[in-house]
PDB file of N, H, CA, C and O in Angstrom:
ATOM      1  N   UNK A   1       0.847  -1.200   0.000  1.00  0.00           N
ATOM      2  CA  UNK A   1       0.000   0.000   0.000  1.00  0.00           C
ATOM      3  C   UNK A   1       0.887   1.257   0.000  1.00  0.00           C
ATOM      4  O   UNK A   1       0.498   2.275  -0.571  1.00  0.00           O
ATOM      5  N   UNK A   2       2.009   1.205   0.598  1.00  0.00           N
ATOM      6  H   UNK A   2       2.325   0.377   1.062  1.00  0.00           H
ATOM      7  CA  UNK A   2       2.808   2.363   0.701  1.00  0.00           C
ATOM      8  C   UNK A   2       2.148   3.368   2.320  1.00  0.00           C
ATOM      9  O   UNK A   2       1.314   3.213   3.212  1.00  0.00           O
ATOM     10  N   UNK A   3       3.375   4.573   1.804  1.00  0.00           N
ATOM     11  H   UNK A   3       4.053   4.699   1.079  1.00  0.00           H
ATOM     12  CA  UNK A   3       2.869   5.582   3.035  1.00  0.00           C
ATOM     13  C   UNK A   3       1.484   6.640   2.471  1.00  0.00           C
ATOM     14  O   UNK A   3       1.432   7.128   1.342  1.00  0.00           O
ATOM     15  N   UNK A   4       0.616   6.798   3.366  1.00  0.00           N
ATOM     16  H   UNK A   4       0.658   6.401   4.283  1.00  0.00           H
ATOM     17  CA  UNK A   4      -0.456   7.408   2.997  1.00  0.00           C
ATOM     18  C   UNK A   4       0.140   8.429   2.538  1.00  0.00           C
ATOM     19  O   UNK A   4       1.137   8.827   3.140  1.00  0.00           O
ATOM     20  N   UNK A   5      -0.347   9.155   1.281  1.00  0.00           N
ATOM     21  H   UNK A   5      -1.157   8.831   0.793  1.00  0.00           H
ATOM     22  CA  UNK A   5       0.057  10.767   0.845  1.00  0.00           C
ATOM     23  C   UNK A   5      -1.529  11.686   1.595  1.00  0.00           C
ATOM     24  O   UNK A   5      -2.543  11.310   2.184  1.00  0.00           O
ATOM     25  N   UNK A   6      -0.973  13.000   1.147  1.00  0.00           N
ATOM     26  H   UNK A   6      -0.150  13.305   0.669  1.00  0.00           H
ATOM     27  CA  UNK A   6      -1.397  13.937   2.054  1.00  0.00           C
ATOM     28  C   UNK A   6      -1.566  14.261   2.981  1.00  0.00           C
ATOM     29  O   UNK A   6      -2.516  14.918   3.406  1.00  0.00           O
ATOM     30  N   UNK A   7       0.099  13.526   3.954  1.00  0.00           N
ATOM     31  H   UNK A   7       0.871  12.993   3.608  1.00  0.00           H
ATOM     32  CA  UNK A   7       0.028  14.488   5.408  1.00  0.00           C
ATOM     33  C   UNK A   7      -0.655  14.298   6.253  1.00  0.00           C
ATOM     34  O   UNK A   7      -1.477  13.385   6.176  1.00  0.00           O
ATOM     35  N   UNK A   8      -0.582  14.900   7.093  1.00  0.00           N
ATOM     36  H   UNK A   8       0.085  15.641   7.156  1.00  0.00           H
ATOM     37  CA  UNK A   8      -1.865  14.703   8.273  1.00  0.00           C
ATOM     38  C   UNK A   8      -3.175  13.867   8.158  1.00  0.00           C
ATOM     39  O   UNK A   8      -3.379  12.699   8.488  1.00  0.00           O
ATOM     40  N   UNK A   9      -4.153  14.955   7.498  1.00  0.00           N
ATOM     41  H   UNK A   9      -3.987  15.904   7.230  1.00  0.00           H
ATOM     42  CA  UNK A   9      -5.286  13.993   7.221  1.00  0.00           C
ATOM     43  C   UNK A   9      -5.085  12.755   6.914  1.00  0.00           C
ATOM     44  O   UNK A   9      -5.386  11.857   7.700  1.00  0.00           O
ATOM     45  N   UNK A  10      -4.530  12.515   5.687  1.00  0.00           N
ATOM     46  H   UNK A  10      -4.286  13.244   5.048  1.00  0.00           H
ATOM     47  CA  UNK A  10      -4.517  10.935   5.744  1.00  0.00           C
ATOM     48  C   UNK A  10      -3.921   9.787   6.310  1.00  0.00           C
ATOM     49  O   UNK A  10      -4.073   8.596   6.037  1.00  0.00           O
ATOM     50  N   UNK A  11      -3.230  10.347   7.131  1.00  0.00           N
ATOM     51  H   UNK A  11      -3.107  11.315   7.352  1.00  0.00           H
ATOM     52  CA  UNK A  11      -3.092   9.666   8.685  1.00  0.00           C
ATOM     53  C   UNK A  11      -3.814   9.643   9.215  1.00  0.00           C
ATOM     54  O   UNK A  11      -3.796   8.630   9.914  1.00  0.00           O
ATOM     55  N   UNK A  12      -4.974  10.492   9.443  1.00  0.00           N
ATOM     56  H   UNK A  12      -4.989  11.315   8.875  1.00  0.00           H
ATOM     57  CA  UNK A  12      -5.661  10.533  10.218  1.00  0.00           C
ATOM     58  C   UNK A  12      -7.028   9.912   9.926  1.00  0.00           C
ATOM     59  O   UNK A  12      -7.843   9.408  10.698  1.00  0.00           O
ATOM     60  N   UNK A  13      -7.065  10.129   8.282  1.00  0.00           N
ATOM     61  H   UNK A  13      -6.403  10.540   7.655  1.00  0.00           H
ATOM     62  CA  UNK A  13      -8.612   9.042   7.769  1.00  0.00           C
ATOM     63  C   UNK A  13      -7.938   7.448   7.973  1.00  0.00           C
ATOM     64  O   UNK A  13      -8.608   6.444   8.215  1.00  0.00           O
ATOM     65  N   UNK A  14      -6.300   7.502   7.793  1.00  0.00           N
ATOM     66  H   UNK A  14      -5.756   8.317   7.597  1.00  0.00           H
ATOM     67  CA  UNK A  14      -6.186   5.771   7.618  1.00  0.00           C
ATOM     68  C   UNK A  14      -6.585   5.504   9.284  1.00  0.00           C
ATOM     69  O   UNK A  14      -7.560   4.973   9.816  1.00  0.00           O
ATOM     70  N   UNK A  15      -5.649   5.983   9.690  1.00  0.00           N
ATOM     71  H   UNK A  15      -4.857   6.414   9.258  1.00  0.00           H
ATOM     72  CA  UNK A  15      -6.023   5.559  11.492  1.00  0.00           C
ATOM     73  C   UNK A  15      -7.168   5.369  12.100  1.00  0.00           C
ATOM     74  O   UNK A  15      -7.325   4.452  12.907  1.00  0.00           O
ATOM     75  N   UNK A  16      -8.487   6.570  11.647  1.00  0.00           N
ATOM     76  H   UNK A  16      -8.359   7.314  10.991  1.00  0.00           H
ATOM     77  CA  UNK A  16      -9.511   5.998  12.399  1.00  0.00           C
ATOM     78  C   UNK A  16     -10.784   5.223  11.262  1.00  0.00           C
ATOM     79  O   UNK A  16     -11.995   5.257  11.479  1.00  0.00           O
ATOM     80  N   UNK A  17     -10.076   4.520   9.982  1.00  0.00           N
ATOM     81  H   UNK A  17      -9.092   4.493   9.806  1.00  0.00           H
ATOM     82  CA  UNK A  17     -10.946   3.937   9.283  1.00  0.00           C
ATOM     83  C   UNK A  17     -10.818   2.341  10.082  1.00  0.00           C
ATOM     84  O   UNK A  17      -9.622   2.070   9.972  1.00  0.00           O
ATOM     85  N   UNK A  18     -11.324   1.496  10.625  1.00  0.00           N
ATOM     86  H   UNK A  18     -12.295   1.716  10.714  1.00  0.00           H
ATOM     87  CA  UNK A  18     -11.583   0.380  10.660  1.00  0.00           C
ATOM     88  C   UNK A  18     -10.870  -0.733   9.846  1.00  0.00           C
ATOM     89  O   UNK A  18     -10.140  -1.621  10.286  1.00  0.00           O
ATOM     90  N   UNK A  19     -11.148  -0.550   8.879  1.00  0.00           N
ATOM     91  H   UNK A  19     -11.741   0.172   8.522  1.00  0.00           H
ATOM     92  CA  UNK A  19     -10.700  -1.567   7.564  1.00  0.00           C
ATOM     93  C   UNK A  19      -9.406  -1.290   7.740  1.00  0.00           C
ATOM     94  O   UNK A  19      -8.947  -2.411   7.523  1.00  0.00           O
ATOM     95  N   UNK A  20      -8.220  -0.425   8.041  1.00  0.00           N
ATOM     96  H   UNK A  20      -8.593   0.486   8.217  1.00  0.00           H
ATOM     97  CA  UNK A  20      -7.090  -0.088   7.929  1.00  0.00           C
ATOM     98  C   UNK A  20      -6.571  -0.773   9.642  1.00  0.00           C
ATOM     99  O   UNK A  20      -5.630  -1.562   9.729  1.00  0.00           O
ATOM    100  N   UNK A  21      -7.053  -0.487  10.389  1.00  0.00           N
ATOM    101  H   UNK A  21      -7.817   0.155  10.319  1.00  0.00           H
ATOM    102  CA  UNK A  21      -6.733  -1.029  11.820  1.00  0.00           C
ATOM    103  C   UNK A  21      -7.016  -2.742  11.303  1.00  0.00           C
ATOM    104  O   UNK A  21      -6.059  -3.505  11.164  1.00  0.00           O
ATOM    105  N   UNK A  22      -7.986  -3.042  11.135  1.00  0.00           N
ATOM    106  H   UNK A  22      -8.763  -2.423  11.248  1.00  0.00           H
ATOM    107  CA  UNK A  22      -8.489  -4.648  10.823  1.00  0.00           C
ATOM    108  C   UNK A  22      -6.988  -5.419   9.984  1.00  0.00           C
ATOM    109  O   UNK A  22      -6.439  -6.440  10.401  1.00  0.00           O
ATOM    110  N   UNK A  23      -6.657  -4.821   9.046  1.00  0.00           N
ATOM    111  H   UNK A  23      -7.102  -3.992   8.707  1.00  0.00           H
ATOM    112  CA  UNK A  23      -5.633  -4.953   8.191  1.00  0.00           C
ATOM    113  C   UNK A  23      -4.479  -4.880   8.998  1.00  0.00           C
ATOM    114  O   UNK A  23      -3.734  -5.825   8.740  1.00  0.00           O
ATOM    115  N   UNK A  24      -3.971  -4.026   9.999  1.00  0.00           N
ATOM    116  H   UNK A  24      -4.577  -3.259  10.209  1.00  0.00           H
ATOM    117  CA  UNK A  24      -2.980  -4.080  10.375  1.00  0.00           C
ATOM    118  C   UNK A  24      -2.748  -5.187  11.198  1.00  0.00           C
ATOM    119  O   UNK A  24      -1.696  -5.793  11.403  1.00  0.00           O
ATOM    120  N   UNK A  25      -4.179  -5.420  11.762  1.00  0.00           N
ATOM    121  H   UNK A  25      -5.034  -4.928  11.596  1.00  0.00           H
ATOM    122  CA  UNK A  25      -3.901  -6.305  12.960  1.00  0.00           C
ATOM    123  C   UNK A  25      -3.553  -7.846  12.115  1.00  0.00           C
ATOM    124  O   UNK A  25      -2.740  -8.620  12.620  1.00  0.00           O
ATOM    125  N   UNK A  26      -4.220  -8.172  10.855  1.00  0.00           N
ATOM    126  H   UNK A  26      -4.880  -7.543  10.445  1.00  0.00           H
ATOM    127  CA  UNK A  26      -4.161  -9.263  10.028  1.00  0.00           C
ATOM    128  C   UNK A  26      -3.047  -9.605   9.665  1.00  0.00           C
ATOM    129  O   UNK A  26      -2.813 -10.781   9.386  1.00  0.00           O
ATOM    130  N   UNK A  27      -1.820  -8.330   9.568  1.00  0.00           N
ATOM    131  H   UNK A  27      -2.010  -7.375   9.795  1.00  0.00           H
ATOM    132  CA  UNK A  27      -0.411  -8.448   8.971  1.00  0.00           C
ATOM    133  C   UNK A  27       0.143  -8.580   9.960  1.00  0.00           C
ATOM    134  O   UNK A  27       1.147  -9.292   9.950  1.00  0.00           O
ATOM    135  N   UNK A  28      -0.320  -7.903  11.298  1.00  0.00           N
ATOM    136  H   UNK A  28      -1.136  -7.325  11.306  1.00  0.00           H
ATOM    137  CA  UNK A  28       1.223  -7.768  12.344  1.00  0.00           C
ATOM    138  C   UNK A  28       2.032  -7.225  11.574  1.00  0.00           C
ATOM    139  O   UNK A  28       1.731  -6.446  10.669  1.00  0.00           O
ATOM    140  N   UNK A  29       3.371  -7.674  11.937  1.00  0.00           N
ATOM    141  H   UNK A  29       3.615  -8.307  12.672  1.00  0.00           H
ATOM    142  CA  UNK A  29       4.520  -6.993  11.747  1.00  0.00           C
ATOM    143  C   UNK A  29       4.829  -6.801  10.393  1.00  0.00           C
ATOM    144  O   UNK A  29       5.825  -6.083  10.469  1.00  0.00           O
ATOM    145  N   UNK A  30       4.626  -6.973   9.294  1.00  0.00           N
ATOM    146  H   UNK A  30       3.816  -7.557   9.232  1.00  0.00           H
ATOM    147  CA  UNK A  30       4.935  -7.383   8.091  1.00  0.00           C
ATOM    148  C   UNK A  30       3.993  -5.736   7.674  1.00  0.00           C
ATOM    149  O   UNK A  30       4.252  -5.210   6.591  1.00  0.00           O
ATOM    150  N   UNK A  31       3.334  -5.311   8.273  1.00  0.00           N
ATOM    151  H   UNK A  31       3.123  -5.738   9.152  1.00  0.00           H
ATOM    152  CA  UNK A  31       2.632  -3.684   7.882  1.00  0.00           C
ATOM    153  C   UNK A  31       3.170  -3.184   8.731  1.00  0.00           C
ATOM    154  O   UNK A  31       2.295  -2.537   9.306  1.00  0.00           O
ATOM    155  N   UNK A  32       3.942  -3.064   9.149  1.00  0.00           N
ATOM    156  H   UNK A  32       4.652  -3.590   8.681  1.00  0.00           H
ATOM    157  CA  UNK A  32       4.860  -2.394  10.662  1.00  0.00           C
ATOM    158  C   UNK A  32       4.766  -0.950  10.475  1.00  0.00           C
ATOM    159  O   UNK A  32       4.163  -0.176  11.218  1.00  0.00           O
ATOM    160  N   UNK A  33       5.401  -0.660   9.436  1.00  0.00           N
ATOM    161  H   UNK A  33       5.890  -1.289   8.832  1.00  0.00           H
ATOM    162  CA  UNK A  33       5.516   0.714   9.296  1.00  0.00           C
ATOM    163  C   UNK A  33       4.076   1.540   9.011  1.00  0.00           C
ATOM    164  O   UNK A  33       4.049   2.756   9.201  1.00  0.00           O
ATOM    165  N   UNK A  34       3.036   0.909   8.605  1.00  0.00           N
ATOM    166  H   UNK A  34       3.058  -0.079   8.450  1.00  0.00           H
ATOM    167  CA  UNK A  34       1.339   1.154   8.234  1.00  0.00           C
ATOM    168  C   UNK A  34       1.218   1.149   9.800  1.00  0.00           C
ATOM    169  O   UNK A  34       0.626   2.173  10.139  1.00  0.00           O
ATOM    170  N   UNK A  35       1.470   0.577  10.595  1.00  0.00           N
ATOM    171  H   UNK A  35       1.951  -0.255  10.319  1.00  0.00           H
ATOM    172  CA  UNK A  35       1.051   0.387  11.914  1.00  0.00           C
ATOM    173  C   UNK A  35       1.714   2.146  12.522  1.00  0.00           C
ATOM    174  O   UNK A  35       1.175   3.151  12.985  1.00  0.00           O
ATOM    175  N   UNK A  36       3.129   1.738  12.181  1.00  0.00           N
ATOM    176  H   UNK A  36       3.566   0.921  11.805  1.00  0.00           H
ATOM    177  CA  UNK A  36       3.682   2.996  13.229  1.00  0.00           C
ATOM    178  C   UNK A  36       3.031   4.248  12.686  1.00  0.00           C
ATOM    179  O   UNK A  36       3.001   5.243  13.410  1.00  0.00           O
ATOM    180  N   UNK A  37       2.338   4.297  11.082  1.00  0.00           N
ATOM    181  H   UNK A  37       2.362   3.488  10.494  1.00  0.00           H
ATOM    182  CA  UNK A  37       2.171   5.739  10.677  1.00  0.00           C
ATOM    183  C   UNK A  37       0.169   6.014  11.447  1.00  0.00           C
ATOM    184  O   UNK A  37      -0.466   7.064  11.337  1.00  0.00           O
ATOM    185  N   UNK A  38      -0.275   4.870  12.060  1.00  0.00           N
ATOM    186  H   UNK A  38       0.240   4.018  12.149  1.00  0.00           H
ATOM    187  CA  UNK A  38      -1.265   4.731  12.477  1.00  0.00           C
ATOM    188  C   UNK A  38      -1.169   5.615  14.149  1.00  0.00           C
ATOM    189  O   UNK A  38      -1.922   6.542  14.446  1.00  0.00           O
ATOM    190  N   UNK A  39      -0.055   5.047  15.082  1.00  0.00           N
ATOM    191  H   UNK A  39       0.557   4.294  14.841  1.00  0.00           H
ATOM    192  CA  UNK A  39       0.128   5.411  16.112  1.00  0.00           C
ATOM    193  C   UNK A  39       0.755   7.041  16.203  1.00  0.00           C
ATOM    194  O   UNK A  39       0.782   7.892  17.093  1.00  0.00           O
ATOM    195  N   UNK A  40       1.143   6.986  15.048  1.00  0.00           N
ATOM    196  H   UNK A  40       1.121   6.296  14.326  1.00  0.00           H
ATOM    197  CA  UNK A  40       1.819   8.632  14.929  1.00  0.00           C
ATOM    198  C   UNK A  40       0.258   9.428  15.007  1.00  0.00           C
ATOM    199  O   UNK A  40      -0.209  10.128  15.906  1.00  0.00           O
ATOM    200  N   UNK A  41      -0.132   9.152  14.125  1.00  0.00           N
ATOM    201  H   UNK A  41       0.248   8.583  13.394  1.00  0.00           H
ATOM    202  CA  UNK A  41      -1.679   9.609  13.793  1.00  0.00           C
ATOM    203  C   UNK A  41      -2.804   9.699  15.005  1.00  0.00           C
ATOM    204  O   UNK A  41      -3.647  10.579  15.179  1.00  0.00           O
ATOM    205  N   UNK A  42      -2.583   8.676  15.676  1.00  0.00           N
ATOM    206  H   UNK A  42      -1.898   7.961  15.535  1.00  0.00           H
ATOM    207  CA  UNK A  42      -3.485   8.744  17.057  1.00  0.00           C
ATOM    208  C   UNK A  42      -2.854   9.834  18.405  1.00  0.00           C
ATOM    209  O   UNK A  42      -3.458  10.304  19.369  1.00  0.00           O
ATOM    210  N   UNK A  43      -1.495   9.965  18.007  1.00  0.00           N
ATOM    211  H   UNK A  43      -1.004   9.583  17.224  1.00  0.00           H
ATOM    212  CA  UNK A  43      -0.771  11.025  18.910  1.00  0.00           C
ATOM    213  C   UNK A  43      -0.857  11.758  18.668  1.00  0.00           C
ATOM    214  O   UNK A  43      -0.944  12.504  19.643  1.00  0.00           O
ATOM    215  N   UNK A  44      -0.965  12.669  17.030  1.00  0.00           N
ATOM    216  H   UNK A  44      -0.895  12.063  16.238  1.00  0.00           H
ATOM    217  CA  UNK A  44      -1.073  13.582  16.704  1.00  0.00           C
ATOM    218  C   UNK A  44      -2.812  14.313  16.928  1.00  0.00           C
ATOM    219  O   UNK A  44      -3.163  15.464  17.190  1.00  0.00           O
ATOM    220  N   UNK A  45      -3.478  13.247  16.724  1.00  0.00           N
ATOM    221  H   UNK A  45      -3.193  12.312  16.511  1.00  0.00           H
ATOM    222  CA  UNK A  45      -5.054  13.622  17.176  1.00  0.00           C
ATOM    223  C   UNK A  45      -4.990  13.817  19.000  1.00  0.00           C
ATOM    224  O   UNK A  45      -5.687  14.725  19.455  1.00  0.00           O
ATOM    225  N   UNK A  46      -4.481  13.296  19.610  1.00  0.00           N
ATOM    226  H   UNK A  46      -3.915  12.559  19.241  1.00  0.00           H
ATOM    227  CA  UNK A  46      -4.523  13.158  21.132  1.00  0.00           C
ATOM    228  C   UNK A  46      -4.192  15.000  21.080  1.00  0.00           C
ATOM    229  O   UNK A  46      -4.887  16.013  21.165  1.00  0.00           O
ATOM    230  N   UNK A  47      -2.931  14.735  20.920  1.00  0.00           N
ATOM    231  H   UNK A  47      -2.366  13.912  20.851  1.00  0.00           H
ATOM    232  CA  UNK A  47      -1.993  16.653  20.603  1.00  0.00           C
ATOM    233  C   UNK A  47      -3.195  17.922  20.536  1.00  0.00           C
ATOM    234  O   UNK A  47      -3.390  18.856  21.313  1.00  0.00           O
ATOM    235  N   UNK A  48      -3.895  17.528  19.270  1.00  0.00           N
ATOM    236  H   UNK A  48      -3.737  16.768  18.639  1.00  0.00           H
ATOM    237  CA  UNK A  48      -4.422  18.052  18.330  1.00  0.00           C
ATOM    238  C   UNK A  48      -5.540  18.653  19.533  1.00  0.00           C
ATOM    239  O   UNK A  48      -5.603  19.867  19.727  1.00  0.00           O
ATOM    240  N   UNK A  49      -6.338  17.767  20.249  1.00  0.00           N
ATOM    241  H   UNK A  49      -6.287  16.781  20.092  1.00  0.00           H
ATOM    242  CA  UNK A  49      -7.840  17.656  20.867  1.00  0.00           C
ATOM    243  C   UNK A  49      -7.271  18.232  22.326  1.00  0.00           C
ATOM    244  O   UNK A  49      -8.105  18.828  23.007  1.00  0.00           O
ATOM    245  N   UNK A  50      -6.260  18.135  22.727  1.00  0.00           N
ATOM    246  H   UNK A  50      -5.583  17.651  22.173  1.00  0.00           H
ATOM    247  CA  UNK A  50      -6.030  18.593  23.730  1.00  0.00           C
ATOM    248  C   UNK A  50      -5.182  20.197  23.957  1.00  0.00           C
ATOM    249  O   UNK A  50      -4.629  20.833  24.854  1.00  0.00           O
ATOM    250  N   UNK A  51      -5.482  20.307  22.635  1.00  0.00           N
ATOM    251  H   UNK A  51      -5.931  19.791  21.906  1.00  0.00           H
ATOM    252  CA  UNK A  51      -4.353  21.851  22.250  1.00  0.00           C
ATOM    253  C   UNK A  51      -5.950  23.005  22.094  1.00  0.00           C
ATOM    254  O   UNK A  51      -6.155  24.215  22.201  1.00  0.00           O
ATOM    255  N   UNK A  52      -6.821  21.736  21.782  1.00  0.00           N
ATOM    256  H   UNK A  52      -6.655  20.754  21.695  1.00  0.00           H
ATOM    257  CA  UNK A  52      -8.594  22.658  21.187  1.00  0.00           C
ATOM    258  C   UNK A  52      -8.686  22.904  22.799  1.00  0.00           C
ATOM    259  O   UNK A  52      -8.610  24.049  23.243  1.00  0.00           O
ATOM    260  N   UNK A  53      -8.864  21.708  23.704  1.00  0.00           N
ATOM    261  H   UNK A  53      -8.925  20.777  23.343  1.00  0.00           H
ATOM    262  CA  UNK A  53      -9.474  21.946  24.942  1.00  0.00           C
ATOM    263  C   UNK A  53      -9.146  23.119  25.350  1.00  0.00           C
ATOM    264  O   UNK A  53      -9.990  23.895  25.797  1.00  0.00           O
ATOM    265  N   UNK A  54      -7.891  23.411  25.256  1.00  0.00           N
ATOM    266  H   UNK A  54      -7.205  22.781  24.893  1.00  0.00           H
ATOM    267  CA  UNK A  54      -7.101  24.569  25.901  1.00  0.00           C
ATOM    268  C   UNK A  54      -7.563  25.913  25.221  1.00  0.00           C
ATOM    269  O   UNK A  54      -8.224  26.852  25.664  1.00  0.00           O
ATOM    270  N   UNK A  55      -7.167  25.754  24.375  1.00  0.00           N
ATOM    271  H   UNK A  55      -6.630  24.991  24.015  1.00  0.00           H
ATOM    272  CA  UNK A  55      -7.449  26.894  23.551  1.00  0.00           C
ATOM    273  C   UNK A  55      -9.299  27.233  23.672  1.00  0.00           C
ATOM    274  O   UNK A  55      -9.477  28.435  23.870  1.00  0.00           O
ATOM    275  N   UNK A  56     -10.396  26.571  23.605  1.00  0.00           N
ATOM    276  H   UNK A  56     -10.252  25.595  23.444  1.00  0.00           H
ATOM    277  CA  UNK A  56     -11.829  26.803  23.846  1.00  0.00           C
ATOM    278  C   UNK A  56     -11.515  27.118  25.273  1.00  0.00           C
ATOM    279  O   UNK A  56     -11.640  28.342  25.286  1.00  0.00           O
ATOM    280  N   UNK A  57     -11.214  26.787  26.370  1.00  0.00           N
ATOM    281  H   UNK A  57     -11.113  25.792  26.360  1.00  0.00           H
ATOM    282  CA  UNK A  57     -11.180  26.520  27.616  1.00  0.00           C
ATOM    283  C   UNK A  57     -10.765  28.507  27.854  1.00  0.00           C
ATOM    284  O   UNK A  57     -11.429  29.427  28.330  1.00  0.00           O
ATOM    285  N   UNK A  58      -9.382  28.439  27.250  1.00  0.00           N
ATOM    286  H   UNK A  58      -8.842  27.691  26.864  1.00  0.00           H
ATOM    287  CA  UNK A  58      -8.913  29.876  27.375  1.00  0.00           C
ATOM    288  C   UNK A  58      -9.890  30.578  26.380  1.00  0.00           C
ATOM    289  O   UNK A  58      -9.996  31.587  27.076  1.00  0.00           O
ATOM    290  N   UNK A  59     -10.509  30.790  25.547  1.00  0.00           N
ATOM    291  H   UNK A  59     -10.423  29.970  24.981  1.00  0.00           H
ATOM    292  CA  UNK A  59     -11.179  31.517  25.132  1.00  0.00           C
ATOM    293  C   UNK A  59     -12.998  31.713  25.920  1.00  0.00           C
ATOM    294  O   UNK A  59     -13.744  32.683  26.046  1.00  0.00           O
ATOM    295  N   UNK A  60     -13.085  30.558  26.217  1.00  0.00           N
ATOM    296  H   UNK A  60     -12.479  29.769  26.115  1.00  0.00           H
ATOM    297  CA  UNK A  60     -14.149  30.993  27.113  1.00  0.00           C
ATOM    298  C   UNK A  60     -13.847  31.519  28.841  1.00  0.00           C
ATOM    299  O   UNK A  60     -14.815  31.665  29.587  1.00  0.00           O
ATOM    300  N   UNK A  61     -12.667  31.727  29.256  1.00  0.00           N
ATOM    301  H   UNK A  61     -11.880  31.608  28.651  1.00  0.00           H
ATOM    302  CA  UNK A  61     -12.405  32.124  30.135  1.00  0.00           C
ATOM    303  C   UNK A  61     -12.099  33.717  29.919  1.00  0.00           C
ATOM    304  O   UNK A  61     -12.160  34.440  30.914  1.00  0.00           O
ATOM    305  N   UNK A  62     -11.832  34.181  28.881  1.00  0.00           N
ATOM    306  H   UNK A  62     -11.783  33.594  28.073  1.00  0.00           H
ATOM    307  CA  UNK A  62     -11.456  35.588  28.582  1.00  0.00           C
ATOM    308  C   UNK A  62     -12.614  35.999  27.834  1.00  0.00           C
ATOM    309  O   UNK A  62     -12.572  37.104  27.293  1.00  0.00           O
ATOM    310  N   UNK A  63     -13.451  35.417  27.740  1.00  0.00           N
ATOM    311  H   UNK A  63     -13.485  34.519  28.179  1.00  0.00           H
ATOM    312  CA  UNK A  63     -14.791  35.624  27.081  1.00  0.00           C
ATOM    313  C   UNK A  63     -15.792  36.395  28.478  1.00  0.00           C
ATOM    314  O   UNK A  63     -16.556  37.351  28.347  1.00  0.00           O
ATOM    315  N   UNK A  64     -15.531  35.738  29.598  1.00  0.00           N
ATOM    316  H   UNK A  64     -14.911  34.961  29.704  1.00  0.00           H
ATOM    317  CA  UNK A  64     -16.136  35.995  29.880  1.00  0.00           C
ATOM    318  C   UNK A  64     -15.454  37.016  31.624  1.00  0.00           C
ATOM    319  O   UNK A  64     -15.983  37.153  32.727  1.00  0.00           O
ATOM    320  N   UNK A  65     -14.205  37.477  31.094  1.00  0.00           N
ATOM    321  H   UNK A  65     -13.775  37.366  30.198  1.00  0.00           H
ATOM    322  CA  UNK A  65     -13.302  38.354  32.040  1.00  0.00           C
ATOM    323  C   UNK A  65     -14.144  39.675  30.938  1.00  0.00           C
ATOM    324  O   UNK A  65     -14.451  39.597  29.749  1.00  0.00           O
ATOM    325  N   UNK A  66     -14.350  41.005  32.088  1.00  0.00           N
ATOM    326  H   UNK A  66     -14.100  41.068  33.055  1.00  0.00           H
ATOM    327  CA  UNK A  66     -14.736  42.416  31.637  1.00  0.00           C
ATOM    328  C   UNK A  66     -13.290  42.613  31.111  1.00  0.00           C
ATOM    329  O   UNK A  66     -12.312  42.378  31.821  1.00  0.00           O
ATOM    330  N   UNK A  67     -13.190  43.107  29.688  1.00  0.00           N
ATOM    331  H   UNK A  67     -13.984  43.298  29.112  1.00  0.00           H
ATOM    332  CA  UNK A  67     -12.028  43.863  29.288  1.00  0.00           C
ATOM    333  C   UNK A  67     -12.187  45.374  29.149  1.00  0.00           C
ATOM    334  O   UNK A  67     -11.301  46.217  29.008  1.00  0.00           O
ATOM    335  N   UNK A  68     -13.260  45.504  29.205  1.00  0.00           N
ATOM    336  H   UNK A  68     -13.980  44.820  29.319  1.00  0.00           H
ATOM    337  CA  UNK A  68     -13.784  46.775  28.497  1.00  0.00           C
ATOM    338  C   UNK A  68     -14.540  47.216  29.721  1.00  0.00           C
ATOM    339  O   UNK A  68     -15.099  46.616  30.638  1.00  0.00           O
ATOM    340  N   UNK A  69     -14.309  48.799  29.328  1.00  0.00           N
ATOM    341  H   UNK A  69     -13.854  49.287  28.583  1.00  0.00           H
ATOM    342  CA  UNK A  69     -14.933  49.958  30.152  1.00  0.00           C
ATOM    343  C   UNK A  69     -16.295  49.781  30.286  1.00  0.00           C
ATOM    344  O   UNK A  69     -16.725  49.974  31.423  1.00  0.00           O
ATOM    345  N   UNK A  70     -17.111  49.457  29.416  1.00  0.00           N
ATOM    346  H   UNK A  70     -16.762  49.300  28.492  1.00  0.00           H
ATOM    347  CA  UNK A  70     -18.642  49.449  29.472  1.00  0.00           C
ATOM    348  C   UNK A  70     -19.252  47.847  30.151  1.00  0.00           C
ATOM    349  O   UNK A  70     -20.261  47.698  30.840  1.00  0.00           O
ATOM    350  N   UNK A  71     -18.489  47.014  29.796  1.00  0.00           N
ATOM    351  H   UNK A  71     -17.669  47.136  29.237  1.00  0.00           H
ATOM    352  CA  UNK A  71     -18.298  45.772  30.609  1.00  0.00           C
ATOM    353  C   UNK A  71     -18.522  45.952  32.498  1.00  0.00           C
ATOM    354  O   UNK A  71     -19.473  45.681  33.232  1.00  0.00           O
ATOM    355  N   UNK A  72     -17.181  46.519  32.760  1.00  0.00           N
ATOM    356  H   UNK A  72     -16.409  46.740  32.165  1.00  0.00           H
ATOM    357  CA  UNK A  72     -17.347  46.610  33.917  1.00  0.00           C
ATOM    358  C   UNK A  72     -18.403  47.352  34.745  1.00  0.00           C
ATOM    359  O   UNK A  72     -18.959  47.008  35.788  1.00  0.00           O
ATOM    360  N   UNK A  73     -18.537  48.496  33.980  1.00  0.00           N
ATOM    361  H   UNK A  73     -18.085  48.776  33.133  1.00  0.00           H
ATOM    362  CA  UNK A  73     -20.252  48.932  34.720  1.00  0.00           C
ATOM    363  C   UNK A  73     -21.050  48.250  34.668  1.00  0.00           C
ATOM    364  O   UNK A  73     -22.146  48.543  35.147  1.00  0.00           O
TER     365      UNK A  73
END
């Protein structure tokens, strides 16, 4: 099959498609490297979802700090 092209995403469609996990598990080691570009992909989503939390988390926290003069009255 080779290495997925286009980067990210398609690390990220192979990793959470089913049929691609099913397959890896069928080859074991012999897709090794399909496997490792799978686990890269699940770290990079972990990264990814926990960089949003933060970032929504801090934006609704300064969302709702008065910055402004008319705010604070």
């Amino acid at each position: 099959m080779g290495k997925p092209r286009g980067g990210w995403f398609s690390e990220w469609r192979a990793a959470v498609s089913p049929l691609s996990i099913r397959r890896i598990d069928r080859l074991g080691s012999v897709d090794g490297a399909r496997a490792s570009h799978v686990d890269t992909a699940f770290a990079r989503l972990r990264t990814s979802r926990t960089n949003w939390t933060n970032w929504t988390n801090w934006t609704n926290w300064t969302s709702t700090t008065p910055t402004s003069p008319a705010a604070v009255h």
